[in-house]
C-alpha positions in Angstrom: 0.0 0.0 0.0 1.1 3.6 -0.9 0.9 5.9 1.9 0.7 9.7 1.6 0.3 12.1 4.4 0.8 15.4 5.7 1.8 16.5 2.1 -0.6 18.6 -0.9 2.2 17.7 -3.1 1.0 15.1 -5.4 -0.6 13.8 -8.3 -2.4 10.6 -9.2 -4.2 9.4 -12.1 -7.6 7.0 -12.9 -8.5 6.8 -9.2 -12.2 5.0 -7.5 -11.8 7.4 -4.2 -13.7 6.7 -0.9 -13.8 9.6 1.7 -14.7 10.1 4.9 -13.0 10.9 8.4 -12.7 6.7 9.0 -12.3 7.4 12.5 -13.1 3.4 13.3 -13.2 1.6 9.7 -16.0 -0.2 10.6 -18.5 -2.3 9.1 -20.4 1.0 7.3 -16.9 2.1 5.5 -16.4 -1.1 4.4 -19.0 -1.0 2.1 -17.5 1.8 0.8 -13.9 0.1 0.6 -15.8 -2.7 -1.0 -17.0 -0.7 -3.8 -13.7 1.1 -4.8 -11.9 -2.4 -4.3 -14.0 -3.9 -6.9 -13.1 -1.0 -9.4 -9.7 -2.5 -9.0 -11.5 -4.9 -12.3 -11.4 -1.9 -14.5 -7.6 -1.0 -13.6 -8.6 1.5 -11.0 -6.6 2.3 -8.1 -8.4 2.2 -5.1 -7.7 5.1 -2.5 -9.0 5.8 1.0 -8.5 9.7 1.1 -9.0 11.1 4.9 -7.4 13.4 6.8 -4.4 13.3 9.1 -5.9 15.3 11.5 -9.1 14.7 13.0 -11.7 17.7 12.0 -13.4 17.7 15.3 -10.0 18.6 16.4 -8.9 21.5 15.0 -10.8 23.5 16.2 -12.3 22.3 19.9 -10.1 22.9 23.0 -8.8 19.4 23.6 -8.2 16.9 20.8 -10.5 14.3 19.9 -9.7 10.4 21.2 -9.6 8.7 18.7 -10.9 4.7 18.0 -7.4 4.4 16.0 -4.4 6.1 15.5 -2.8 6.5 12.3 -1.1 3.8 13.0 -3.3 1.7 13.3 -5.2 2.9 10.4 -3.1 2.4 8.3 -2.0 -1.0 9.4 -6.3 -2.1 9.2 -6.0 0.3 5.7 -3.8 -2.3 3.8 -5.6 -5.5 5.4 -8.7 -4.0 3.8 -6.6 -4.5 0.6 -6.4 -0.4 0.0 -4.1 0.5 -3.4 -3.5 4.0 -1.6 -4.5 5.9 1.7 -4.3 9.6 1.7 -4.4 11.6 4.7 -4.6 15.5 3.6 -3.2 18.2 5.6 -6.6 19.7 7.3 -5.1 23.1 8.2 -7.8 25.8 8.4 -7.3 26.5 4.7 -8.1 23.1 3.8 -11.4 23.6 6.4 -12.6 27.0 4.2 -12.0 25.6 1.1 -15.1 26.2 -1.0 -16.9 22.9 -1.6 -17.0 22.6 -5.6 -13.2 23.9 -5.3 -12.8 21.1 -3.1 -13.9 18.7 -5.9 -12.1 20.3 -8.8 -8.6 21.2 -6.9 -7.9 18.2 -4.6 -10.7 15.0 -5.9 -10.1 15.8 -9.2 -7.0 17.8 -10.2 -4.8 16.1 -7.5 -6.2 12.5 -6.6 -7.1 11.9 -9.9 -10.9 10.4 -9.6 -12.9 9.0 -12.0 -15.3 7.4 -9.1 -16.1 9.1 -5.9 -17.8 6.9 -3.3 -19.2 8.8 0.1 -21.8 7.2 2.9 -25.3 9.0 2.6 -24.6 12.2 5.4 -21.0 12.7 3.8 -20.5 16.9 4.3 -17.4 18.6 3.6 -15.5 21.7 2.4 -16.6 25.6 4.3 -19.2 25.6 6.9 -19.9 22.0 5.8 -21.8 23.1 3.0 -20.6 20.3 0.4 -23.0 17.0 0.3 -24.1 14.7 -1.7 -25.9 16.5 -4.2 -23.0 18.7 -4.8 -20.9 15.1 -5.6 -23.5 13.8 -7.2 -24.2 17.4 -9.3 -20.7 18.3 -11.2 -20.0 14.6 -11.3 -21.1 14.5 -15.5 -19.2 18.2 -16.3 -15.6 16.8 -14.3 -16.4 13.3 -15.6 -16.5 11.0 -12.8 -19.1 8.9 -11.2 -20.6 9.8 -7.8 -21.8 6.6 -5.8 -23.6 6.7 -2.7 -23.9 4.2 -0.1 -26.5 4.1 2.6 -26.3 3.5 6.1 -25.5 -0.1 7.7 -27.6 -0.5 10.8 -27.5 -2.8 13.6 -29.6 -4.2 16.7 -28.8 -2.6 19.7 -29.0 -4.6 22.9 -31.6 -3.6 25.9 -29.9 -0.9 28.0 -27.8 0.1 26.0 -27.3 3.7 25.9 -29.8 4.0 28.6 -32.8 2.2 25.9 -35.1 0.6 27.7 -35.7 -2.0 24.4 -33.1 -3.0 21.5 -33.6 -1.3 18.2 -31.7 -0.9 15.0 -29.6 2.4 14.9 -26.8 3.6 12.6 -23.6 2.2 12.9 -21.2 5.0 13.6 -18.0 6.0 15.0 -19.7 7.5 18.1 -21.7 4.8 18.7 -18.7 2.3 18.8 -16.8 4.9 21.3 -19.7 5.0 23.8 -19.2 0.8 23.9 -15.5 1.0 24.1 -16.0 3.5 27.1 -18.6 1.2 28.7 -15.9 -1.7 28.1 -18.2 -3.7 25.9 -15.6 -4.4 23.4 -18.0 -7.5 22.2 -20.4 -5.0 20.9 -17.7 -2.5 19.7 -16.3 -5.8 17.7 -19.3 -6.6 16.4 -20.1 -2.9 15.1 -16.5 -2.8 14.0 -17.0 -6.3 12.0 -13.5 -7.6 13.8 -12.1 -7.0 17.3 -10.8 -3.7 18.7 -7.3 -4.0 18.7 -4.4 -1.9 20.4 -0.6 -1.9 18.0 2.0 -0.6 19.5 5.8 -1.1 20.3 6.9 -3.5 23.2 8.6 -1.6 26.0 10.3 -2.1 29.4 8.3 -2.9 32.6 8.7 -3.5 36.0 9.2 -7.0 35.0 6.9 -8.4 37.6 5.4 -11.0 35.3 8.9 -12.8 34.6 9.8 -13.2 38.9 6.0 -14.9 38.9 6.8 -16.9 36.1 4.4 -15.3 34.1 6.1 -12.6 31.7 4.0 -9.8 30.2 4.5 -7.6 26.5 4.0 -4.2 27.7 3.1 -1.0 25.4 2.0 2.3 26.3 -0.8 4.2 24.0 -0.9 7.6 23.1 -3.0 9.8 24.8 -5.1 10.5 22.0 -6.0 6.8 21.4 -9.4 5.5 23.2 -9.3 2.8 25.2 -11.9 0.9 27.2 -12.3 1.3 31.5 -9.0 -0.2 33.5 -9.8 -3.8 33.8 -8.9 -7.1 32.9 -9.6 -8.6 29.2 -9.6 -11.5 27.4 -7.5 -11.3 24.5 -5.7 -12.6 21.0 -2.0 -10.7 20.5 -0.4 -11.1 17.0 3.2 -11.7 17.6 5.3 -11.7 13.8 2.0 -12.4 12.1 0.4 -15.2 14.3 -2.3 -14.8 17.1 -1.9 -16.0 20.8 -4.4 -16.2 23.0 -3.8 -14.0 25.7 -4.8 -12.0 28.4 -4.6 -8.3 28.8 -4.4 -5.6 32.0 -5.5 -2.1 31.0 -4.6 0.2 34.2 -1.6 1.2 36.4 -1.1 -2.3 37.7 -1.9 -0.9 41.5 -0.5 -4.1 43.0 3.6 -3.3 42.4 3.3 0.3 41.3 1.7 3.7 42.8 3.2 5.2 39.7 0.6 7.2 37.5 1.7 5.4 34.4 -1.3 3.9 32.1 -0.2 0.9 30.6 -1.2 -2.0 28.6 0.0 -5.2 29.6 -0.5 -8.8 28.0 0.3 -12.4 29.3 0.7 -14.5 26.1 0.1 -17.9 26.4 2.3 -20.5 24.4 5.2 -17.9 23.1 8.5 -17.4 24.7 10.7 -15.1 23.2 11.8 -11.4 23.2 9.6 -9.0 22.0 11.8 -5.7 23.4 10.8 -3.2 20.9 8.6 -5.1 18.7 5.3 -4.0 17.1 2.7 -6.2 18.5 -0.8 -6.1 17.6 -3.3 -6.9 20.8 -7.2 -8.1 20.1 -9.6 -7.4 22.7 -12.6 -9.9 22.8 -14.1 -9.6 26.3 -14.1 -7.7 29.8 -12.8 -10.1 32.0 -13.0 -8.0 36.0 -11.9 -5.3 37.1 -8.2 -4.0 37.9 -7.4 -5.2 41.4 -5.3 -4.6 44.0 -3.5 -7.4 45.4 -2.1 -8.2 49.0 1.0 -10.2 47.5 2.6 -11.4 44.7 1.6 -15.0 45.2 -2.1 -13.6 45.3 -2.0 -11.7 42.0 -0.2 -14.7 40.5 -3.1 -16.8 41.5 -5.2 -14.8 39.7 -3.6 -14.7 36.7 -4.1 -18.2 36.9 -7.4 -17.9 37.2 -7.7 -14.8 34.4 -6.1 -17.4 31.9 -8.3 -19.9 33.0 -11.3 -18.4 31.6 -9.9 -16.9 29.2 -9.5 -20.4 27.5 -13.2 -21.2 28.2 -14.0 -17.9 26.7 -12.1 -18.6 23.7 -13.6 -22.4 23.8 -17.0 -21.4 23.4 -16.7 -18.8 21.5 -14.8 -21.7 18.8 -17.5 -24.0 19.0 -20.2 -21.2 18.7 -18.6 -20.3 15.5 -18.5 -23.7 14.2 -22.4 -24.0 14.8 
């Protein structure tokens, strides 16, 4: 995958273009990857153009947490099988830019589209006054196509969201952070279409894990990335391409530190080796308890043990109910 960001300086030619903010990727942009993928048959190039800066953003008093960071956009980006992902400077000139100018300078003189593909409430350009019918409009004078995709909607479970009965809503970015923030990472996954996941680089603990016998992969997430409440979860961690079942603390690990230090920190079952300033890529699957504070060593080793216990059973049932 070709990867351009933070840079107006470039030109590209015979392009099937999806935009939006893809704060997520979840199951609703993936019809829209879907579609520009399959242009690939006509010798398209398929491109994911977003920004690399979060509009919401720029202009509010704290910055936006985000379901993944570029990173890890781009990482999910190529798995979606993505020819190119852009992610154009949002400055505040790119935020006035006039809508149609929008279209003719950047969608059409720059990223070279002959398809544009946008979900149904797709705004852009000054004041948010570009939409649909704009696209859709100077589509046959700039000689592209204009495709728009509906909404994907899913069942909602009872009290969610403080509804009293399940209904189908929109599946959106906002919806999937209010279930991350609530820990329900099974709904999140489900919304998302495959589980949440955490990449970042292996770092330097306290090393507690490898006195108990029970060494753990720690990385630290930028502030700006969302995570779910502090708390134990049941987890897969891809290690050099291959998942491990696992189990994962998100927290400050209150039983050997007081430090302030927010950390994520995985057990992985079946792997031994050294993963000192690896990328590793950690699934979460299901809130587990929350963070504890033990009296000893030997107690929060014991519960490790039991963690991983049912973590297996999790991961057990959750194999056969698939198989069903």
């Amino acid at each position: 995958m070709i990867y351009i960001s933070g840079t107006k300086d470039f030109k590209l030619n015979n392009t099937a273009v999806a935009l939006g903010k893809f704060d997520g990727l979840h199951r609703g942009h993936k019809v829209l990857i879907d579609r520009i993928n399959k242009l690939k048959e006509k010798g398209m190039l398929s491109v994911m153009f977003t920004f690399d800066y979060h509009p919401n953003s720029l202009f509010g008093n704290k910055e936006q947490q985000l379901i993944y960071t570029m990173k890890e956009r781009r990482v999910i980006a190529e798995k979606m099988g993505i020819d190119i992902l852009i992610e154009y400077p949002f400055t505040e000139e790119t935020a006035a830019m006039e809508p149609a100018d929008f279209i003719k300078e950047v969608l059409i003189d720059k990223v070279g589209a002959r398809f544009v593909v946008v979900g149904e409430d797709f705004r852009f350009g000054s004041h948010r006054a570009g939409n649909t019918d704009l696209l859709e409009g100077m589509s046959l004078p700039l000689g592209y196509s204009a495709v728009i995709c509906r909404k994907v909607c899913d069942m909602i479970p009872m009290g969610f969201d403080d509804n009293l009965q399940p209904e189908s809503r929109e599946i959106s970015a906002t919806l999937i952070r209010k279930a991350i923030s609530k820990g329900d990472v099974e709904l999140a996954n489900r919304l998302l279409g495959y589980p949440f996941n955490i990449i970042g680089e292996v770092v330097h603990g306290r090393e507690i894990g490898r006195t108990i016998g029970m060494p753990t992969a720690n990385i630290i997430a930028p502030g700006t990335k969302l995570l779910p409440p502090n708390g134990v979860y049941y987890s897969k961690t891809k290690i050099f391409g291959k998942l491990y079942n696992s189990v994962t603390n998100i927290g400050y690990n209150p039983t050997v530190s007081d430090k302030n230090s927010k950390r994520i920190e995985t057990y992985v079952y079946d792997f031994k080796g050294d993963l000192y300033g690896k990328s590793i890529e950690v699934e979460l699957y299901h809130y587990g308890r929350p963070e504890m504070k033990f009296a000893s060593l030997d107690a929060l080793k014991t519960q490790m043990h039991k963690d991983g216990e049912r973590s297996k059973r999790y991961f057990a049932q959750l194999a056969s109910n698939q198989e069903k």
